[in-house]
C-alpha positions in Angstrom: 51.7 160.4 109.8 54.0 158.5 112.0 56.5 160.1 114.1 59.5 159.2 112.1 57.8 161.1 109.2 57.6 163.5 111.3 61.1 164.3 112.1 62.4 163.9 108.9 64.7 160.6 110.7 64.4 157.4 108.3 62.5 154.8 110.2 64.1 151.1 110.3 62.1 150.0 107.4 63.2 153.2 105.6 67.2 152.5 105.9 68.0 151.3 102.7 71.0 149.1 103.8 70.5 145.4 105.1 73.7 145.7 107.0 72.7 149.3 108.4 69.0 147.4 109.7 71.0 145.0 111.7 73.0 147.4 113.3 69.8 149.2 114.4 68.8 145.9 115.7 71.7 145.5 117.5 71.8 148.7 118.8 68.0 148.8 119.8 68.8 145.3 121.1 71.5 146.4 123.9 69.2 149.5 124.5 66.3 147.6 125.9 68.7 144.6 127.3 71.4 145.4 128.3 71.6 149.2 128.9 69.0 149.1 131.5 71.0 146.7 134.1 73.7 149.7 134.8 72.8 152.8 136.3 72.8 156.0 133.9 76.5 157.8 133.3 76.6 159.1 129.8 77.9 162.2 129.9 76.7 163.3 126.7 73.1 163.6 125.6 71.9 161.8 123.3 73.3 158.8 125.0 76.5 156.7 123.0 73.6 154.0 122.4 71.2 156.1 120.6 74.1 158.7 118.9 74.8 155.3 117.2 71.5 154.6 116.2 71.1 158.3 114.5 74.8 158.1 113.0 73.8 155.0 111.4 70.6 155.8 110.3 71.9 159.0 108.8 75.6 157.9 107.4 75.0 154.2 106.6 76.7 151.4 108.5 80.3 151.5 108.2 80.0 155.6 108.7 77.8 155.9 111.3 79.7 153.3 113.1 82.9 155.0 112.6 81.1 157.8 114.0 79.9 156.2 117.1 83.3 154.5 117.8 85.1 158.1 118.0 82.0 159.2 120.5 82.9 156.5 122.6 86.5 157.3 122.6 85.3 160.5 123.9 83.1 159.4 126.4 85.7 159.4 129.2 85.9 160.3 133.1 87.6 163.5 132.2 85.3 164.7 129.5 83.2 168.4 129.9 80.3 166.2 128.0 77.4 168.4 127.2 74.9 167.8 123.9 77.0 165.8 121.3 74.5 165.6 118.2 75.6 163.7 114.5 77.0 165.9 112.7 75.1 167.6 109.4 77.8 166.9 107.3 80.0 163.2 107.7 83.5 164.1 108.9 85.8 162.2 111.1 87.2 165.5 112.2 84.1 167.7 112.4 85.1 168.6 115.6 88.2 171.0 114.7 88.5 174.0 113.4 90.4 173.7 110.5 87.5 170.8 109.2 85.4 171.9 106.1 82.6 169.8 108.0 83.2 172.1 111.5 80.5 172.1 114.0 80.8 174.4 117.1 79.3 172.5 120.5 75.5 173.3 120.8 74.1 174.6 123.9 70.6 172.9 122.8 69.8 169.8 120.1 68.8 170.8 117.1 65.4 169.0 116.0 65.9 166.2 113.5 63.7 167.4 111.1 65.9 170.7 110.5 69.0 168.5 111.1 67.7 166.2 107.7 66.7 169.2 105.8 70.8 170.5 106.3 71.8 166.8 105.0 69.3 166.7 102.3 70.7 170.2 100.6 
């Protein structure tokens, strides 16, 4: 059983969209190229790079990168950063309160598997 099975996180063959594949691509693309010419200074874990890759895996294209855009608007000198995992649930606003799709900070990732068995129900 591969790894991805494993976890419960589609694998690139298993995203259904074409558009969603290239994005991986892309994503996996400035990982391995371009990412590893600056030194490490994400503030958040997972780094924006790979938050992108699991928002768009999870949400599709157009959500996941919605997703990822607002994490990067976040990523800023000033930020507390900490563990900033996709949501559960797709929200824009799934960091306030008053959000049906609320979701406090967590002091430790959740593991994807139990993070695609709250999507799936």
């Amino acid at each position: 059983m591969s790894g991805a099975a494993q976890t419960g996180t589609p694998t690139l063959r298993e995203c259904k969209s074409t558009v969603s594949r290239a994005c991986i691509r892309c994503l996996r693309w400035y990982q391995g190229h371009i990412s590893p010419l600056s030194p490490p200074s994400c503030r958040y874990y997972p780094s924006c790079s790979q938050y992108a890759v699991n928002a768009v895996e999870r949400f599709g294209a157009v959500r996941g990168t919605a997703l990822a855009l607002l994490r990067l608007l976040r990523c800023r000198p000033w930020s507390p950063g900490g563990i900033d995992d996709v949501p559960t649930q797709f929200s824009l606003c799934y960091r306030f309160r008053w959000s049906k799709a609320h979701e406090e900070p967590r002091l430790h990732p959740l593991p994807m598997k139990d993070m695609s068995e709250e999507v799936q129900s």
